[in-house]
Structures are given as structure tokens and as C-alpha cells.
C-alpha positions as CSV (number, residue, x, y, z in Angstrom):
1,X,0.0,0.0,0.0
2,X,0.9,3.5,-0.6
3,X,2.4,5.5,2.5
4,X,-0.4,7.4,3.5
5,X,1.9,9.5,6.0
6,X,4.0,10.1,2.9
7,X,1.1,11.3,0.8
8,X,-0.8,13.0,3.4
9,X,1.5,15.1,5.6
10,X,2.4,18.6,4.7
11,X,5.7,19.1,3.8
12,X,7.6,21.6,4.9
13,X,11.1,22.1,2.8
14,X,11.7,20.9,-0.4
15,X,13.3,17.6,0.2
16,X,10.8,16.6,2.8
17,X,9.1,14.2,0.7
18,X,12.4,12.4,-0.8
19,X,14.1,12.3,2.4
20,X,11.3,10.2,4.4
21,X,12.6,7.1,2.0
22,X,16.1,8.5,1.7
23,X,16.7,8.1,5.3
24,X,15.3,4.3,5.3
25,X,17.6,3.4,2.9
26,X,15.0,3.8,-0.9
27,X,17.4,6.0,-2.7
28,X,15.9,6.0,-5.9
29,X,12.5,8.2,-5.4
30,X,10.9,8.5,-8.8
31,X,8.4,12.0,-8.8
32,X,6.8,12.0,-12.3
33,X,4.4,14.3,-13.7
34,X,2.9,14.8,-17.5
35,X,2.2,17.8,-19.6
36,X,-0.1,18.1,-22.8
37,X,-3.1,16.5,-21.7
38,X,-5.8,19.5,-22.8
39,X,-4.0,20.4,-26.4
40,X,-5.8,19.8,-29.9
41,X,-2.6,18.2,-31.3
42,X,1.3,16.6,-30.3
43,X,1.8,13.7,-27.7
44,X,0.8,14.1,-24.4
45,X,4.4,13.8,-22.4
46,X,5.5,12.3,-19.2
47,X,8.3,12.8,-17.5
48,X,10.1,10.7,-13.9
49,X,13.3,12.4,-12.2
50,X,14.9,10.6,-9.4
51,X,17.4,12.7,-7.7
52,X,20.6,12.0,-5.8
53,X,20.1,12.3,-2.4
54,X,20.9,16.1,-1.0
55,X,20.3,17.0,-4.7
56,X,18.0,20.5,-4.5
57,X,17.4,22.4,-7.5
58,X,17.1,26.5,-6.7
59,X,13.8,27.6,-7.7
60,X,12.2,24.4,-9.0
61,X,8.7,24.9,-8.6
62,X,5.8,24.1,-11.1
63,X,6.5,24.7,-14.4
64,X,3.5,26.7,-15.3
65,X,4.4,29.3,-12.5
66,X,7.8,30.0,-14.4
67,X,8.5,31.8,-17.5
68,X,9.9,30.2,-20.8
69,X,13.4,31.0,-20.3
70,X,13.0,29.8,-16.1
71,X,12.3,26.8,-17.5
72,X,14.5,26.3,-19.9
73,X,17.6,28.0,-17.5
74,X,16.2,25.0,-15.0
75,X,16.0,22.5,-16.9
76,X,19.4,22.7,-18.1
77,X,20.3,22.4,-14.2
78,X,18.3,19.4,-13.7
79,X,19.9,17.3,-16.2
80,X,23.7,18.0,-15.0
81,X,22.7,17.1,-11.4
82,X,23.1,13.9,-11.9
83,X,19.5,13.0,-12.0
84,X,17.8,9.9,-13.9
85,X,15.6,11.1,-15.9
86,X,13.0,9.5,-18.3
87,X,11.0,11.0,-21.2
88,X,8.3,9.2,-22.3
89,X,5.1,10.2,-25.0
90,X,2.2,8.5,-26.2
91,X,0.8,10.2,-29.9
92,X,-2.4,11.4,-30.5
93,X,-3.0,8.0,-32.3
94,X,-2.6,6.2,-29.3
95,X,-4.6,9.2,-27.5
96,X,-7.1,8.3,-30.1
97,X,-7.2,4.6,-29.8
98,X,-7.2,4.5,-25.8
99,X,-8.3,7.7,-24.6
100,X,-6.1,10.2,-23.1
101,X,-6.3,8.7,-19.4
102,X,-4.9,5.7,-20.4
103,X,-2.4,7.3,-23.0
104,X,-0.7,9.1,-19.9
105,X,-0.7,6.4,-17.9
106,X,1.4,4.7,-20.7
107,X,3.6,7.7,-21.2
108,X,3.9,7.8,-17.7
109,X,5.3,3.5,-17.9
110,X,7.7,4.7,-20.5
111,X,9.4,7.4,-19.1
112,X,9.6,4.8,-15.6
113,X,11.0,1.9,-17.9
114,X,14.5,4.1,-18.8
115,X,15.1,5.1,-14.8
116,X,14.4,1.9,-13.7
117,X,14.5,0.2,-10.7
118,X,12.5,2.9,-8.9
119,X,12.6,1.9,-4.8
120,X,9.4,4.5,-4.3
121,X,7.0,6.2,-7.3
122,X,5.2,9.9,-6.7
123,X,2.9,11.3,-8.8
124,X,1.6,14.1,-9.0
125,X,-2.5,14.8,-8.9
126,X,-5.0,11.9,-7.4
127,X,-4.1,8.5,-7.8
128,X,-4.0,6.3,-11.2
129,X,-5.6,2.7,-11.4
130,X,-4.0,3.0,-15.2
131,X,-0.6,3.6,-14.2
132,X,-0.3,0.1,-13.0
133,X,2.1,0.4,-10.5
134,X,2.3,1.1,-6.5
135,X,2.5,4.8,-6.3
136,X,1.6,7.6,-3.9
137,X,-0.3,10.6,-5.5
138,X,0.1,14.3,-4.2
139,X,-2.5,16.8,-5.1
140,X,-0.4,20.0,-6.2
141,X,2.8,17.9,-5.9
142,X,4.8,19.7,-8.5
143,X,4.4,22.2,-5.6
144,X,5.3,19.8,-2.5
145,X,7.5,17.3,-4.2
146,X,10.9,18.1,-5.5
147,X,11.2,15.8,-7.8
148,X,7.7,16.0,-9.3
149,X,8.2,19.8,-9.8
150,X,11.7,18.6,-11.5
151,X,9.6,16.7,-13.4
152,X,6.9,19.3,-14.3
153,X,9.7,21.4,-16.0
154,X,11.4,18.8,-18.3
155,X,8.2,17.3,-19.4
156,X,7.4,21.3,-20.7
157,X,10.6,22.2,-22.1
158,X,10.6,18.9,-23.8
159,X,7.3,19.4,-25.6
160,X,7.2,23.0,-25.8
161,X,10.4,21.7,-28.3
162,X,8.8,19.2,-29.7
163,X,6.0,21.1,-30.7
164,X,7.9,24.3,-31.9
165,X,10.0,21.2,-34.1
166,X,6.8,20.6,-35.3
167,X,5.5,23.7,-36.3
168,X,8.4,23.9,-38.8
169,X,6.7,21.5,-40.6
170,X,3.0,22.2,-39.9
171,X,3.4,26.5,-39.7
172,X,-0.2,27.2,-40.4
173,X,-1.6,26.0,-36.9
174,X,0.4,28.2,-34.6
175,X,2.3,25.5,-32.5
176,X,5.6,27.4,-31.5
177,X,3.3,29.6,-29.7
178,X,0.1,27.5,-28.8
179,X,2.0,24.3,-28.4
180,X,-1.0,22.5,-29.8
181,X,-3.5,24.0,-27.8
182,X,-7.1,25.0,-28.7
183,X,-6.5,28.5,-29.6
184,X,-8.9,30.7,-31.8
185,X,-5.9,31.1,-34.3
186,X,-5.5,27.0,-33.9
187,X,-9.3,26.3,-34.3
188,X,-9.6,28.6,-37.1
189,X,-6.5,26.3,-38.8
190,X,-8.2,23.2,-38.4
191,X,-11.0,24.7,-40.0
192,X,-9.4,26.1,-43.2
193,X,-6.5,23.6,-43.8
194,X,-7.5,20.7,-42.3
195,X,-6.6,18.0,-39.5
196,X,-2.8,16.7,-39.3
197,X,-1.5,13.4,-38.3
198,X,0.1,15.4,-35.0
199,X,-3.9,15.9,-34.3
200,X,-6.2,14.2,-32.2
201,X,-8.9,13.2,-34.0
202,X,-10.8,12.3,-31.0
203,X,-10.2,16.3,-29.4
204,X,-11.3,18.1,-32.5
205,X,-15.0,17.9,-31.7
206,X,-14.8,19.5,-27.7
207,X,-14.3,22.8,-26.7
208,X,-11.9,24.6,-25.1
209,X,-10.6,27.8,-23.2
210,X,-8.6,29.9,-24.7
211,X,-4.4,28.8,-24.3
């Protein structure tokens, strides 16, 4: 079972979360967290960071409470501290095909699968039947959790890459600066030119708010 005191206590420093298994000896904490759920097109992206032990990255927080160049100034930091981290997608086919619950959840496995063994998992939100594996879950964890808000900021530098990558090929929809979300200027794309493979089908019918 999931340790509740883990999961439930407020935490009071940064590290508070990692050292509780640190200290007993479960080095490799695993805090994982996913970006691109809501967007019209791209992958949705996971992302799982285990730290070394001590390892606190200044001014890690959640990555939608930093600015484009934060993030990218941070991420930079995170990947020469000696972290294990793991970058895993699933397309908008397999959105498609499985529904975009399930797609993270498999993103999710595939970024665990390359920083494997894990001794303890964290995620961040409620907890995921999907995900398949014994995890705790921490509403706002990319707040509370180092290594989920670690995590937070990969996952969006990586896509917000990946997308601007594929708005080189795609320039009509707007994705350098809408990253693939439902945007007037994106909707009003779809609507002249047409869907791409990089869209899920399944999306294009629902609304939206504004990116």
C-alpha cells in the first residue's frame, strides 16, 4: 500500500518528501508528472526524475508558474545534477485509440521503464488505477514534491520543443506559440486547412478555453 503519511502530511522544505525514503535506505524516489493532456494536437508527455540524495534544484517549482526562459535556465540544471531522468510520449494515435487517461498512464510506464528500478514512485495529482504500479499521488505535488516539480519542468521544455519542431513543418496551426493547444488562431486552422496526423482526431470535436 501507498504510504499514507508520505502522501498525506504537509511538507515543509523541499526535500521533505524524498528524504522520508532516503533516510530508510529507498534511494531512488521517482516523482513523475505529465504535460499536454488538454491540447488539440502533439503527444501528451511524461516525464520521472529521481534525484541524488541532498540534490535541490534552486527555484524548482511548477512549471506553469515560471517563465519560458526559467524553465529552460532550469531544466538545463536538472539534467547535469546527476538525475535519472526518463521522457516518455504517447501520440495522439494512441490518444485516439485509448483515450487520453490511459495514454498518460502509458507515457507515464515509458518514461519509468528508462530510470528503472525505482525503490518509491510519486505522482503528482489523485491517484491512477491506469498507471499500473504502486505509487503515492500528491494533489499540487509539483508544488510539494521536488522531484515531481523537477519533473513538471522537463516534461514542458521537452514538448514545448517538440512542438515548436513541429510547427516547422506544420506553420499554419500556430504551434511554436500555442504548443497545440485550442487556440482561436488553432481552431480557425483546423478549420481552413484541415486536421494533421500530429492531431487528435478524437479532441477536434470539444471545446476549449482559450491557451
Amino acid at each position: 500500500m501507498p504510504d499514507s503519511d508520505a502522501r498525506d502530511a504537509r511538507l515543509r522544505s523541499p526535500l521533505d518528501y524524498e528524504e522520508r525514503f532516503w533516510s530508510r535506505g529507498r534511494l531512488r524516489v521517482a516523482g513523475v508528472d505529465e504535460v499536454g493532456r488538454g491540447p488539440l494536437a502533439g503527444p501528451v508527455v511524461a516525464c520521472a526524475v529521481v534525484l541524488p540524495r541532498g540534490v535541490h534544484i534552486e527555484g524548482a517549482t511548477d512549471s506553469k508558474r515560471l517563465t519560458a526562459p526559467e524553465r529552460e535556465r532550469l531544466s538545463s540544471k536538472i539534467r547535469a545534477s546527476g538525475a535519472a531522468i526518463g521522457i516518455g510520449e504517447a501520440s495522439p494515435a494512441e490518444i485516439d485509440a485509448r483515450n487520453i487517461l490511459n495514454a498518460t498512464a502509458l507515457a507515464m510506464r515509458r518514461a519509468l521503464d528508462q530510470v528503472a528500478p525505482v525503490d518509491q514512485l510519486v505522482v503528482d495529482g489523485l491517484p491512477m488505477k491506469a498507471l499500473g504500479r504502486e505509487h503515492d499521488a500528491v494533489v499540487g505535488g509539483d508544488l510539494h514534491v521536488h522531484s515531481i516539480a523537477c519533473a513538471s519542468i522537463v516534461a514542458k521544455v521537452y514538448r514545448d520543443d517538440l512542438m515548436r519542431r513541429l510547427a516547422e513543418e506544420h506553420p499554419e496551426y500556430g504551434w511554436e506559440s500555442n504548443a497545440g493547444y485550442g487556440t482561436r488562431h488553432h481552431r480557425d486552422a483546423i478549420a481552413h486547412y484541415g486536421e494533421t496526423p500530429h492531431h487528435r482526431r478524437t479532441f477536434l470535436g470539444l471545446q476549449y478555453d482559450l491557451f
